[in-house]
VOBA-1610 file (N, C-alpha, C; in pm, whole numbers, padded with zeros to 5 digits, always signed):
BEGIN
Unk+08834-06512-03640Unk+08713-06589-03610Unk+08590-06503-03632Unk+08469-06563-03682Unk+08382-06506-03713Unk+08295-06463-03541Unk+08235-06349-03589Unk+08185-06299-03423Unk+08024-06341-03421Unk+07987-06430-03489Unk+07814-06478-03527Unk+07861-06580-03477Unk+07734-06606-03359Unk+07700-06747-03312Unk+07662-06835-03481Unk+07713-06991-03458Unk+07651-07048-03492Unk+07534-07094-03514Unk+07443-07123-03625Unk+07280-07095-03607Unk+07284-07257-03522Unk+07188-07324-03438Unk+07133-07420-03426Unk+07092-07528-03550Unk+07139-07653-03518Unk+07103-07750-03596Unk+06999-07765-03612Unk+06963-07866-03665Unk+06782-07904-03683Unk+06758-07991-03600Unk+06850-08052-03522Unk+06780-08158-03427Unk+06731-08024-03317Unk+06856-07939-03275Unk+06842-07826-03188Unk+06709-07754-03186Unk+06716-07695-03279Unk+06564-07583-03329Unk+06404-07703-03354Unk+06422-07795-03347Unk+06272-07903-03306Unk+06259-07913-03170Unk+06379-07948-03108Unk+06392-07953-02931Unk+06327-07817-02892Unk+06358-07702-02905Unk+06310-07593-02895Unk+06167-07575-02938Unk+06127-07615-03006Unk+06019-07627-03049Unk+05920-07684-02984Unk+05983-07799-02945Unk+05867-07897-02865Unk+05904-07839-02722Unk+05993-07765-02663Unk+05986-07708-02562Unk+05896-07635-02518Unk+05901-07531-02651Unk+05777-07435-02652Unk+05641-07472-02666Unk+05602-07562-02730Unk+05501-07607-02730Unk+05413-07717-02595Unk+05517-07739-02561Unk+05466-07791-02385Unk+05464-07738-02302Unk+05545-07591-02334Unk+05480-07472-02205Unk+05376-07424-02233Unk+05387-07413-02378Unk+05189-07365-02400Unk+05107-07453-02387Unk+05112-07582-02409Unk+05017-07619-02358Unk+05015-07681-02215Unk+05104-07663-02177Unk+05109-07664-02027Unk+05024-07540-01931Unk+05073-07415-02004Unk+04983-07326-01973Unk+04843-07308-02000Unk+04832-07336-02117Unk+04628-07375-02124Unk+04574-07508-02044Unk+04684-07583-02025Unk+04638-07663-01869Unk+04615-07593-01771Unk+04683-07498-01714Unk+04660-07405-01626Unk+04568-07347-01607Unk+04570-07308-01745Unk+04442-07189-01777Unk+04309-07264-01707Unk+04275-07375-01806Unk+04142-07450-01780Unk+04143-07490-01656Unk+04247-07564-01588Unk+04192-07563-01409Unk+04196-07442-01348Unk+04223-07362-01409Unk+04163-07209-01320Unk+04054-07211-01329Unk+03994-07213-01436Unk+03854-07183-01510Unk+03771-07265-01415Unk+03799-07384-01434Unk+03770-07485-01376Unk+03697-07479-01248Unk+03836-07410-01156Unk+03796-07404-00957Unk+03711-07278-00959Unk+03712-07166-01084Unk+03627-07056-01058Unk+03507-07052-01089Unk+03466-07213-01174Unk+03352-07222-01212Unk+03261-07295-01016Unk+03360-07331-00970Unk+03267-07421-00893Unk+03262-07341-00775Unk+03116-07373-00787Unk+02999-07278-00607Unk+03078-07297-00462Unk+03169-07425-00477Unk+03264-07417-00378Unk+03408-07341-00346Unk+03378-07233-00211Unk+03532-07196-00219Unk+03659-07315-00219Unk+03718-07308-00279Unk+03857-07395-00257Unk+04027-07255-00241Unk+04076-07330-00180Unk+04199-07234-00115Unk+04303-07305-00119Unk+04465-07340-00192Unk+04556-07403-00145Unk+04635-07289-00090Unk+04757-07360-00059Unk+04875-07312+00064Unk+04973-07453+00022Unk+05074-07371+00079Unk+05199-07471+00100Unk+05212-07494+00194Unk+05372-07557+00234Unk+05395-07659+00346Unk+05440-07569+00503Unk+05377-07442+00435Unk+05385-07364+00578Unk+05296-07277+00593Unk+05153-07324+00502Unk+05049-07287+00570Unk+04989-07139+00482Unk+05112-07067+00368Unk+05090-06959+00305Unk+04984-06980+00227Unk+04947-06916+00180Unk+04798-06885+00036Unk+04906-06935-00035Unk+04871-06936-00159Unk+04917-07009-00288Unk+04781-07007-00364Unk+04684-07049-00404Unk+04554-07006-00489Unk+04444-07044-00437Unk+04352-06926-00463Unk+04234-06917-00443Unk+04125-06878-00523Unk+04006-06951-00553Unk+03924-06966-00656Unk+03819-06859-00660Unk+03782-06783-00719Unk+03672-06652-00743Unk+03546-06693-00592Unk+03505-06806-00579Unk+03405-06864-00494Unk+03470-06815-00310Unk+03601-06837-00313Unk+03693-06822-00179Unk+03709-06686-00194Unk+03702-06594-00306Unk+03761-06497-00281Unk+03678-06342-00217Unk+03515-06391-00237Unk+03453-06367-00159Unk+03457-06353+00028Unk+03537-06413+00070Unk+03566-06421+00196Unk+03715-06335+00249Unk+03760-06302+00186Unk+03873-06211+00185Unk+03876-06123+00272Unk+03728-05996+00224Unk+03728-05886+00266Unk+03705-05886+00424Unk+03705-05724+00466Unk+03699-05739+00614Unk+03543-05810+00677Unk+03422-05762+00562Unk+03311-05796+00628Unk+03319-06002+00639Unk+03433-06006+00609Unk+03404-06184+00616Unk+03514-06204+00707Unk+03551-06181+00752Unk+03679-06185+00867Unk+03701-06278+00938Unk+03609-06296+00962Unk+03532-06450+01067Unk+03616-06553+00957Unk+03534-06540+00888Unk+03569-06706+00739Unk+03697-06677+00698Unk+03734-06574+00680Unk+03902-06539+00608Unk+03974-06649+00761Unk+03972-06564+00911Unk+04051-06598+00981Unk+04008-06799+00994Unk+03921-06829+00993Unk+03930-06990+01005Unk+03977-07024+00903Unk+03978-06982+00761Unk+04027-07059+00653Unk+04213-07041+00672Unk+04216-06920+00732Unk+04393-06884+00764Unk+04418-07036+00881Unk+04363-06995+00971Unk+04397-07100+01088Unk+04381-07276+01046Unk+04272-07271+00975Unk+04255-07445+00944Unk+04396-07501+00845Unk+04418-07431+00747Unk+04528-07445+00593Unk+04619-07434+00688Unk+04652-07374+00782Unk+04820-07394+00895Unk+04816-07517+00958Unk+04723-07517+01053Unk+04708-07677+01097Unk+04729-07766+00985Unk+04621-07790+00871Unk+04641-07840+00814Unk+04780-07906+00749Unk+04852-07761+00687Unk+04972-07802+00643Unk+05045-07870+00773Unk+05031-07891+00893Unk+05092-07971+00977Unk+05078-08130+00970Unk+04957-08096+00920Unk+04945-08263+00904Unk+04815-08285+00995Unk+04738-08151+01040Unk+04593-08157+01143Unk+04504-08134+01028Unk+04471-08220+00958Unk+04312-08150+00930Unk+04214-08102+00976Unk+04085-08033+00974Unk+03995-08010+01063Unk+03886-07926+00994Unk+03809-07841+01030Unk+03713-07723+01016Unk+03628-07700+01089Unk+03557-07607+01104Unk+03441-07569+01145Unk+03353-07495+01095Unk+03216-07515+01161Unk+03110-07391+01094Unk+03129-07240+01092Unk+03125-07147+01122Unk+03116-07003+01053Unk+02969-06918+01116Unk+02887-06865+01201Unk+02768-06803+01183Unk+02795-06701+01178Unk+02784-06604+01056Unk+02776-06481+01004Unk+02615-06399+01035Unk+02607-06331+01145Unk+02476-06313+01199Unk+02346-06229+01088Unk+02483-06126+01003Unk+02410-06009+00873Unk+02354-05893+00984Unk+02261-05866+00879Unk+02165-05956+00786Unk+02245-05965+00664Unk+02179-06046+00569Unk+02124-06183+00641Unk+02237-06230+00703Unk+02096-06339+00797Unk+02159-06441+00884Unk+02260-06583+00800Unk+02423-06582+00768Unk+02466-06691+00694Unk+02516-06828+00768Unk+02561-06886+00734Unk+02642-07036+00763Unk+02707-07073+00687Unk+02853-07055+00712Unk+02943-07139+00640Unk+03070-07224+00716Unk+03083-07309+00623Unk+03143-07442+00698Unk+03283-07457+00590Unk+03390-07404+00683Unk+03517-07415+00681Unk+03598-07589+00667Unk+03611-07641+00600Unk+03681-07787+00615Unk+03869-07756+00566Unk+03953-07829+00585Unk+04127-07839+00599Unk+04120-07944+00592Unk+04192-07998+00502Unk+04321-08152+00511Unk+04464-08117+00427Unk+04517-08212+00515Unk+04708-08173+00436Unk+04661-08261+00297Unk+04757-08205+00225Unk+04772-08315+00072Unk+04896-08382+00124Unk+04938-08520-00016Unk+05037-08606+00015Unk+05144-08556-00040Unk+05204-08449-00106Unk+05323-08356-00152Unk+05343-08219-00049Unk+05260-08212+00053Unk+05293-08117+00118Unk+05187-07997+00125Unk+05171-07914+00161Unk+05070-07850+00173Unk+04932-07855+00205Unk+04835-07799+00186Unk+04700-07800+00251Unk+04622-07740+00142Unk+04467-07826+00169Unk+04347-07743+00059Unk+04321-07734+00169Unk+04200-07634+00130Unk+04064-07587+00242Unk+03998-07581+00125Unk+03833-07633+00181Unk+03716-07593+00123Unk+03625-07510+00209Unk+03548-07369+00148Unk+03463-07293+00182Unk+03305-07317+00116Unk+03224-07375+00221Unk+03053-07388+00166Unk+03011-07289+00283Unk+02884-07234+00194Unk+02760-07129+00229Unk+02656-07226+00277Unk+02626-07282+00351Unk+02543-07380+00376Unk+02397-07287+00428Unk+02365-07182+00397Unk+02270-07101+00465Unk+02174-07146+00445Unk+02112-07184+00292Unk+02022-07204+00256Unk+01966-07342+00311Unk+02026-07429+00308Unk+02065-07575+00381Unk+01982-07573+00501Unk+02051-07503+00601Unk+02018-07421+00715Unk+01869-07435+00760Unk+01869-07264+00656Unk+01718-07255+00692Unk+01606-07329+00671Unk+01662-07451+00565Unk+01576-07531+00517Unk+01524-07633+00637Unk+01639-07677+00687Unk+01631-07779+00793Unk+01563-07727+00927Unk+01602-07559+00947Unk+01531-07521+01049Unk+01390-07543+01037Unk+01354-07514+00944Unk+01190-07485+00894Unk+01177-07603+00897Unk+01183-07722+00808Unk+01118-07881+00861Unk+01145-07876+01009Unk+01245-07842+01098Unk+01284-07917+01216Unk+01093-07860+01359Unk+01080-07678+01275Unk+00996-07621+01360Unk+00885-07715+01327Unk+00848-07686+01167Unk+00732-07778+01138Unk+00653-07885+01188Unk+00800-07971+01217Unk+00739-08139+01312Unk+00736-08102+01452Unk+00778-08018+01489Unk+00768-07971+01679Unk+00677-07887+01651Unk+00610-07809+01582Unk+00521-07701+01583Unk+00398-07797+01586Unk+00382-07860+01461Unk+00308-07929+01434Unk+00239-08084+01564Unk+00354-08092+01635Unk+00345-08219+01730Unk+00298-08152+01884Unk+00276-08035+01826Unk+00294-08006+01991Unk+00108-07916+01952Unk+00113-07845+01873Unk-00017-07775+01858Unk-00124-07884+01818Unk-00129-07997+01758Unk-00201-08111+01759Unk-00264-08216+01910Unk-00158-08137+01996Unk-00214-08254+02121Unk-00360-08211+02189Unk-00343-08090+02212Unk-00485-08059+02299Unk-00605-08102+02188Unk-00632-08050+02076Unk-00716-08097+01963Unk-00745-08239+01981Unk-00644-08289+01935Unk-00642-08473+01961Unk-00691-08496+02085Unk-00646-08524+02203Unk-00637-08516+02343Unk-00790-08472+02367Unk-00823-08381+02292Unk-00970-08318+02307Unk-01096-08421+02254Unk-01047-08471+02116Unk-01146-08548+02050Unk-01150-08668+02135Unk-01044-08753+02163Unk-01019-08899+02234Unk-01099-08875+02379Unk-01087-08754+02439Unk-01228-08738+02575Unk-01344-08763+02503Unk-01399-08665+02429Unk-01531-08658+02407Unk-01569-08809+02350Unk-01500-08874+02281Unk-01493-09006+02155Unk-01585-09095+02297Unk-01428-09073+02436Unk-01474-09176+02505Unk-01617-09186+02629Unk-01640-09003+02639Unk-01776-08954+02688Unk-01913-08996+02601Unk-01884-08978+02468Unk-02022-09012+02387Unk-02016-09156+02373Unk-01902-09248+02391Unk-01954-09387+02410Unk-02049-09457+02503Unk-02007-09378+02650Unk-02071-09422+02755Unk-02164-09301+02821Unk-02269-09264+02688Unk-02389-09200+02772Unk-02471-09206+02633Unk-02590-09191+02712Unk-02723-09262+02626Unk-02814-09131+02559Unk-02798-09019+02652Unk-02830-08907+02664Unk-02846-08872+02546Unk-02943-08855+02437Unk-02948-08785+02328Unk-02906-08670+02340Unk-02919-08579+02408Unk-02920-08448+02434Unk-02726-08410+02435Unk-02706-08548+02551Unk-02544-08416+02565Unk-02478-08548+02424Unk-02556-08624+02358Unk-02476-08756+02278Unk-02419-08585+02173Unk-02572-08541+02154Unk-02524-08429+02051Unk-02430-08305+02071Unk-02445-08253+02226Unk-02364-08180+02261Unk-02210-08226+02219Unk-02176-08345+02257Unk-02020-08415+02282Unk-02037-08408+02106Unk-02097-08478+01996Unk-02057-08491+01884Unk-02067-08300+01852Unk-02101-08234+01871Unk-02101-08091+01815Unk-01960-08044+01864Unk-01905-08103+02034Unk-01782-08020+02041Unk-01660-08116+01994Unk-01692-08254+01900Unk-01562-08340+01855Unk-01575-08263+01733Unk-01693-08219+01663Unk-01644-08160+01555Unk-01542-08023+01534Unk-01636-07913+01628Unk-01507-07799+01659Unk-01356-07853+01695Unk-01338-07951+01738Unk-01275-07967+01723Unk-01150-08006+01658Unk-01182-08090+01555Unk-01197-08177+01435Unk-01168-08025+01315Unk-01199-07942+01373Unk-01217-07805+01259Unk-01098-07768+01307Unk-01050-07775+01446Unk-00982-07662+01522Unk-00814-07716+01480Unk-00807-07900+01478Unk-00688-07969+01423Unk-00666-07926+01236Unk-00756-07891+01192Unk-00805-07919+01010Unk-00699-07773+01002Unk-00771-07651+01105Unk-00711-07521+01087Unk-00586-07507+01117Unk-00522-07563+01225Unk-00396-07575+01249Unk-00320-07634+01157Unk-00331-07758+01093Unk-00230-07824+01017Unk-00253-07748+00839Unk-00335-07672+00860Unk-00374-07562+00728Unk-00252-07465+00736Unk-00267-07386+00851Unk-00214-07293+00876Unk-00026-07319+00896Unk-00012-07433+00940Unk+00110-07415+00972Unk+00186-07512+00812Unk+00070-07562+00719Unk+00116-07601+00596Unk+00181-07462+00498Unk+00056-07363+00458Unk+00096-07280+00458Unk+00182-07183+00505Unk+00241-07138+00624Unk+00359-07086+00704Unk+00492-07169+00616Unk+00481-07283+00590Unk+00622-07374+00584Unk+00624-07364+00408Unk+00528-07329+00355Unk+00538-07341+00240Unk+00602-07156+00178Unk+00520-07112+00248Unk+00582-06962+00243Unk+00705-06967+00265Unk+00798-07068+00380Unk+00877-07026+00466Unk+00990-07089+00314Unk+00963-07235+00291Unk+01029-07332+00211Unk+01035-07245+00065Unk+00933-07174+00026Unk+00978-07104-00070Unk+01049-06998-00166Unk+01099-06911-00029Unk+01190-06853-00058Unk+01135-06678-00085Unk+01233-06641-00163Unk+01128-06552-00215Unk+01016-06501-00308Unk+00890-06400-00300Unk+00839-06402-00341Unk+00818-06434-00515Unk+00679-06505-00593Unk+00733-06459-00736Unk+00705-06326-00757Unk+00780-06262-00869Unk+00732-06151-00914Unk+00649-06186-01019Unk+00559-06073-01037Unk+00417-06060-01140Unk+00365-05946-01099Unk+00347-05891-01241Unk+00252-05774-01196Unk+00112-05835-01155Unk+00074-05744-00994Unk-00064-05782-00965Unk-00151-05688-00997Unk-00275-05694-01019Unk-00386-05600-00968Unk-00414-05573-00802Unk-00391-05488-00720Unk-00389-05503-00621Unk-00561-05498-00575Unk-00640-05433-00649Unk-00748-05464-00630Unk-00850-05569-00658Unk-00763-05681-00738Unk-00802-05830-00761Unk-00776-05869-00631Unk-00650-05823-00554Unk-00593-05905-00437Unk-00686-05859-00325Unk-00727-05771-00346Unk-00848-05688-00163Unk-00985-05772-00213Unk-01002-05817-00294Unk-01130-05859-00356Unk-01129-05991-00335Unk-01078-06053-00381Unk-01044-06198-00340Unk-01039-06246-00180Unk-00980-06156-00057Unk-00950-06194+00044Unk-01091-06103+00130Unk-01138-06059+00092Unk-01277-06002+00142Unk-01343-06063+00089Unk-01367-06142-00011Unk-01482-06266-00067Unk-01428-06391+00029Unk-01322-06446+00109Unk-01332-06577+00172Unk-01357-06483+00296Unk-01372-06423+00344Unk-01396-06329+00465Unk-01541-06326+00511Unk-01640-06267+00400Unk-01752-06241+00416Unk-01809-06296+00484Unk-01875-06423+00445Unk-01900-06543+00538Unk-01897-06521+00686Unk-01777-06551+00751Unk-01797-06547+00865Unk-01786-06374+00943Unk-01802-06280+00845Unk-01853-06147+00891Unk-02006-06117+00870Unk-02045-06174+00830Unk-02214-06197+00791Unk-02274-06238+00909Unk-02170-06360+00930Unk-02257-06434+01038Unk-02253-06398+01175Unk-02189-06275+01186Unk-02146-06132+01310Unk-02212-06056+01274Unk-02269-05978+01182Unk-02323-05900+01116Unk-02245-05780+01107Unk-02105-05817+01070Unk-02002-05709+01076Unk-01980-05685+00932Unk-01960-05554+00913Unk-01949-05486+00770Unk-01809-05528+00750Unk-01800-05552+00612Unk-01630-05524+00567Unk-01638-05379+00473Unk-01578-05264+00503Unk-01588-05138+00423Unk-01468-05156+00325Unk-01466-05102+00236Unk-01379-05142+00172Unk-01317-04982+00042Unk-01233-04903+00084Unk-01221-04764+00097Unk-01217-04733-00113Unk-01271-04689-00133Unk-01262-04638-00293Unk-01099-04661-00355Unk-01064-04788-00413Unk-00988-04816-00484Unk-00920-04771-00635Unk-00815-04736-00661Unk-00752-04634-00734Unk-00722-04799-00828Unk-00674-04776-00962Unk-00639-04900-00972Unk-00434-04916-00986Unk-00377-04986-00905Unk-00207-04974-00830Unk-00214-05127-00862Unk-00104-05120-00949Unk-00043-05263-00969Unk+00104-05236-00898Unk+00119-05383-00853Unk+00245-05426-00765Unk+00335-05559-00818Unk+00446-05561-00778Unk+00510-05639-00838Unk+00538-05757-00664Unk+00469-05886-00720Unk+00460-06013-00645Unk+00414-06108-00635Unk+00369-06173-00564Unk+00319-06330-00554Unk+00161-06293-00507Unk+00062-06345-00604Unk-00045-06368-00554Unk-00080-06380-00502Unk-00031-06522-00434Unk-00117-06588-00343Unk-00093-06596-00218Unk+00052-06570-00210Unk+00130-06497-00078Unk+00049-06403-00035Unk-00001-06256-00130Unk-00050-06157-00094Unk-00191-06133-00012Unk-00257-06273-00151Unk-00367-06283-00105Unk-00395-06336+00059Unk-00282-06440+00117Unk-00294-06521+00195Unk-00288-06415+00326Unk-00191-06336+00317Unk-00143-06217+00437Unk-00263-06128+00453Unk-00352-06072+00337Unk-00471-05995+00395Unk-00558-06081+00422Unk-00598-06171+00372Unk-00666-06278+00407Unk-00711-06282+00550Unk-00554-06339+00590Unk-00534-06371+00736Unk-00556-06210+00841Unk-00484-06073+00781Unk-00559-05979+00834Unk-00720-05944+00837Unk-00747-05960+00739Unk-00905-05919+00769Unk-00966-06065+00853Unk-00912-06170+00831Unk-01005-06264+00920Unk-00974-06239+01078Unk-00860-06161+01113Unk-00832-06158+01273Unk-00895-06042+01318Unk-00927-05960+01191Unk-00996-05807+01248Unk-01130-05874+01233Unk-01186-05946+01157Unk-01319-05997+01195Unk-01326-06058+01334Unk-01200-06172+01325Unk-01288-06246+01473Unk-01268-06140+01621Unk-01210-06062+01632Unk-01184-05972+01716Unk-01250-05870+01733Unk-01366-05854+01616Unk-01402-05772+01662Unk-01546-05766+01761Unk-01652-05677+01784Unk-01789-05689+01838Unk-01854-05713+01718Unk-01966-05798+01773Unk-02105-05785+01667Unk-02156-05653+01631Unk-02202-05638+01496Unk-02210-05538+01458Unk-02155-05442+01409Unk-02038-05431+01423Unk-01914-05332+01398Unk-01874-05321+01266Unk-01777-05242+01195Unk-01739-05285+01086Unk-01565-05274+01068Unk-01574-05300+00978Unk-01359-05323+00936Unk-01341-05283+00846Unk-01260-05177+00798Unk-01221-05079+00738Unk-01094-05161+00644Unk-01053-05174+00513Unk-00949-05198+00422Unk-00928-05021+00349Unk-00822-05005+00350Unk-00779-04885+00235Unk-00643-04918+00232Unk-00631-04856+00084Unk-00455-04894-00004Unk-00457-04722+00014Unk-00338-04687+00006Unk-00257-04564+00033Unk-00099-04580-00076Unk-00078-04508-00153Unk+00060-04525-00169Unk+00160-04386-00097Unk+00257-04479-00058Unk+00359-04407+00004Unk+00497-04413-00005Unk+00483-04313-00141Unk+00620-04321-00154Unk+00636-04425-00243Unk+00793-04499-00228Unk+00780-04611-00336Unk+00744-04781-00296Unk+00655-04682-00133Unk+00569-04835-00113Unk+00430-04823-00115Unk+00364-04914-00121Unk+00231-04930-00085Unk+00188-04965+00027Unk+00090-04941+00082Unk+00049-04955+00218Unk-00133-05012+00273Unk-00154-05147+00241Unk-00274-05197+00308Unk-00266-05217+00471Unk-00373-05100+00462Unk-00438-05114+00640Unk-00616-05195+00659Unk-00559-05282+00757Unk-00708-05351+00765Unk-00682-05301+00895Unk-00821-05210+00947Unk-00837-05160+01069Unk-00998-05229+01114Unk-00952-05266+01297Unk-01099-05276+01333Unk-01162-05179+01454Unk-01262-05190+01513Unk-01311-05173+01645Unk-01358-05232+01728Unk-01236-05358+01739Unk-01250-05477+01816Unk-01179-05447+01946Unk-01143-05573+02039Unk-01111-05578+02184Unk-00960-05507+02188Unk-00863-05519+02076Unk-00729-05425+02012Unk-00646-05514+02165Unk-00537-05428+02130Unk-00415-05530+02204Unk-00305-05462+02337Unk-00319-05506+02446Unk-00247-05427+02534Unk-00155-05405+02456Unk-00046-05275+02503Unk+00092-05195+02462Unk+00167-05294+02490Unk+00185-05407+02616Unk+00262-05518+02610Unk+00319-05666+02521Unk+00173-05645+02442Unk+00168-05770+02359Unk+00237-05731+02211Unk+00247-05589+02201Unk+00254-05571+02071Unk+00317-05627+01963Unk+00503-05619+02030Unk+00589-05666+02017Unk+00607-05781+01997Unk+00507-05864+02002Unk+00526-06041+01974Unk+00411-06084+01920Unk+00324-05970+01866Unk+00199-06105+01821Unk+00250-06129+01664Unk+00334-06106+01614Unk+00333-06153+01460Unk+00472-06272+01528Unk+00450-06353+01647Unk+00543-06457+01668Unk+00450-06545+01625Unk+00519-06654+01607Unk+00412-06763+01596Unk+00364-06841+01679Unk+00218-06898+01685Unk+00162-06945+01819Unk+00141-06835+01941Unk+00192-06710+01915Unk+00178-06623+02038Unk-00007-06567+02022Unk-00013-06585+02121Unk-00151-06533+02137Unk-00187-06416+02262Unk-00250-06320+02220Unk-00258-06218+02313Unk-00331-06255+02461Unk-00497-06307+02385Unk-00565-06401+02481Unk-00640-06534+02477Unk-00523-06599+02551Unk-00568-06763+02505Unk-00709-06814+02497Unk-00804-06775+02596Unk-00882-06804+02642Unk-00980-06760+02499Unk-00997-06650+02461Unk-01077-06567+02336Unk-01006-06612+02223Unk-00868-06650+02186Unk-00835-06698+02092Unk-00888-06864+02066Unk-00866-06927+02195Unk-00939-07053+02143Unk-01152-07005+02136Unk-01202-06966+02205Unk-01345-06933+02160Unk-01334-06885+01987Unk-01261-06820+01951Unk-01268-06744+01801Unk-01193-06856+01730Unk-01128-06955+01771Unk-01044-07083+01672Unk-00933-07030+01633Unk-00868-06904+01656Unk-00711-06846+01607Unk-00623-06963+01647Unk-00552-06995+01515Unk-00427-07099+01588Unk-00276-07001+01616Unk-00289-06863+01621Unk-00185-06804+01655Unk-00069-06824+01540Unk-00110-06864+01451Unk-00033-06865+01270Unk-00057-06718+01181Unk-00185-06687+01213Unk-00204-06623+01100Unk-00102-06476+01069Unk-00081-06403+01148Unk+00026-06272+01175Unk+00188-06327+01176Unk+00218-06440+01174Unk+00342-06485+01113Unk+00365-06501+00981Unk+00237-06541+00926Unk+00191-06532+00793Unk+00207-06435+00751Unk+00154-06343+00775Unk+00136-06216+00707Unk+00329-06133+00688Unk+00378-06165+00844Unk+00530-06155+00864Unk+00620-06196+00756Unk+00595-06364+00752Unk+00692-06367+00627Unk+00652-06338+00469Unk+00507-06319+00467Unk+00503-06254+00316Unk+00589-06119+00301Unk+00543-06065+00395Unk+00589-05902+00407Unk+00767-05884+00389Unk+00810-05956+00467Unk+00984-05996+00453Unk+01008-06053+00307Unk+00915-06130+00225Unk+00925-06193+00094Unk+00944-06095-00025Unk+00891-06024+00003Unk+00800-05927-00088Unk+00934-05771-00063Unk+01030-05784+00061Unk+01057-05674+00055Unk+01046-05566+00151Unk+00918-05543+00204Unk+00792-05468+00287Unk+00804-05528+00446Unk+00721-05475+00500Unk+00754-05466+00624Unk+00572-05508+00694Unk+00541-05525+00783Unk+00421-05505+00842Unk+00428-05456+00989Unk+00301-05340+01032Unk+00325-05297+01160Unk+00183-05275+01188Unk+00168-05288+01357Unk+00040-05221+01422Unk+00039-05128+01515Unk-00078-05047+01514Unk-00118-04977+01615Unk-00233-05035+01678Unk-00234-05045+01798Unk-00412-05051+01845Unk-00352-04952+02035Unk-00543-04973+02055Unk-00564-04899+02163Unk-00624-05052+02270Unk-00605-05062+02322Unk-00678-05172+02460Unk-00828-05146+02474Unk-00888-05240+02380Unk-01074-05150+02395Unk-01154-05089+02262Unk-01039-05048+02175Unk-01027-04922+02118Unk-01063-04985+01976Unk-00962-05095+01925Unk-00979-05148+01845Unk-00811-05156+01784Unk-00779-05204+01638Unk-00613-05230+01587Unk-00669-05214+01471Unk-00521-05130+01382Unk-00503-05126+01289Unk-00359-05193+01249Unk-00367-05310+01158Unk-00245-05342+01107Unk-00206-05282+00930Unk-00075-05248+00930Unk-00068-05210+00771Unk+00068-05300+00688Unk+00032-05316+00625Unk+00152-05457+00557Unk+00160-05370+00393Unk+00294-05312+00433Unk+00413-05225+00287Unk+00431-05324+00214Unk+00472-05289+00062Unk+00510-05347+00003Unk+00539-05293-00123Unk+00612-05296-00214Unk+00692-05240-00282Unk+00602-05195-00418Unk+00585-05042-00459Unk+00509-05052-00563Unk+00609-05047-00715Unk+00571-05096-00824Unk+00621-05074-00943Unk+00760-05069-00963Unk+00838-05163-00819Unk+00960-05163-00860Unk+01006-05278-00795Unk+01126-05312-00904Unk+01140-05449-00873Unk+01230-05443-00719Unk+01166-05589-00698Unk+01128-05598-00548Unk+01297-05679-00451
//
């Protein structure tokens, strides 16, 4: 007997053929729903009917490591339930920095086993936080203003008095200014807040001290307070204009209203290092050692009483806060009680931010 297999027929060697050819393309089926779950922003995770891993998509695999531990262990715990036949999930707060949110979901499939889906909902988040402050910020710093105009509205109806008719219409208007500044201020805050981070652009930083000491002047004129303004080098920075502009802005207008008649307020740029450093200093009423710690909160005010005489809606140093966080940079003060404050707001020079 001959010791050679027989070759395969031709019906044989086509069967083979089309065998092979449905594992390959069985396998570039594969291929492409891999591609597929690794293209999408959502983690996805299966498991079998006892709860094991089985695949996980580039998006899930982010959560693995130890710093995600939190999200690894709910996505372990939900895909077990799950494969029981419990669906479920929960949220995730990953504190950081940054501060994240993610939201864990489980259901069984109908062959057995369990998906889980992993979303980053952070952005979501902060979005909703920021509208949610906005309409309570906004509803609650509007009442005395309002509340204020609707007295006087109903005092200048019922008096004849030329004299206080004008007094009452002079204090509905401050007032009328005092609602205009608030819903300014806290537009801007939400728009800073809603936008994310800063743009980059190279600035002139001395376009930016120039600009926010020209809407300044005005009401330092009308104090007869100097704005000094320290011999400028010319330092370009990489950021948002109008962010920038808005944060000194709001510093030199609080070292104006704070300060005495007559006095003056000092601006100088410094570079330090691979930051930059604007200080707007005054020799105004400056801030007990107690307050320090919270005046870049929002609405916090050192003294209510002088903050409403000067019109501060207690926005503007939150302002300046989240540019400074936008941008990279940091902002800090010193003052003395009496003495006067210097605030300085860093920010990143000539490198991307």
């Amino acid at each position: 007997m001959s010791r050679f297999r027989r070759p395969p027929d031709d019906g044989t060697a086509r069967d083979l053929a089309e065998t092979r050819t449905r594992l390959a393309g069985a396998e570039a089926e594969v291929q492409r729903l891999r591609r597929a779950l690794d293209a999408l922003p959502v983690g996805v995770v299966l498991a079998d009917d006892r709860g094991v891993l089985q695949v996980r998509n580039e998006a899930a695999g982010q959560y693995s490591g130890h710093a995600e531990v939190l999200v690894a262990a709910a996505i372990d715990r939900h895909l077990h339930l799950a494969a029981l036949g419990r669906p479920g999930g929960q949220s995730v707060e990953l504190f950081g920095p940054p501060r994240r949110v993610v939201v864990v979901t489980a259901i069984p499939l109908p062959d057995g086993g369990a998906l889980a889906t992993v979303e980053d909902i952070s952005e979501r988040a902060r979005l909703d936080s920021v509208r949610t402050d906005f309409v309570a910020n906004i509803s609650h710093e509007l009442k005395t203003p309002v509340g204020a105009l609707a007295v006087l509205a109903e005092a200048l109806a019922d008096n004849d008095d030329p004299e206080v008719m004008k007094r009452l219409a002079n204090r509905m208007v401050d007032e009328a200014h005092r609602a205009s500044s608030t819903i300014d201020d806290l537009l801007e805050l939400s728009r800073i807040e809603l936008g994310g981070e800063a743009v980059r652009e190279a600035l002139d930083l001395c376009l930016v001290v120039a600009e926010s000491v020209s809407r300044c002047r005005p009401a330092a004129e009308r104090r007869n307070i100097t704005i000094e303004v320290e011999e400028l080098q010319p330092t370009t920075v990489l950021g948002d204009s109008r962010q920038l502009v808005s944060a000194l802005t709001n510093l030199v207008d609080n070292a104006v209203k704070y300060s005495d008649d007559g006095t003056a307020v000092s601006i100088c740029v410094r570079g330090e290092g691979a930051m930059i450093a604007l200080s707007v200093a005054d020799h105004g009423v400056g801030i007990p050692a107690r307050d320090l710690d919270r005046v870049f909160e929002r609405f916090y005010r050192v003294d209510r009483g002088r903050s409403r005489e000067t019109g501060g809606t207690g926005l503007g140093l939150a302002i300046v806060r989240h540019v400074a966080t936008n941008h990279g940079g940091d902002v800090q003060v010193q003052s003395r009680e009496g003495e006067g404050s210097t605030f300085t707001l860093h920010i990143p020079a000539n490198e991307r931010l």
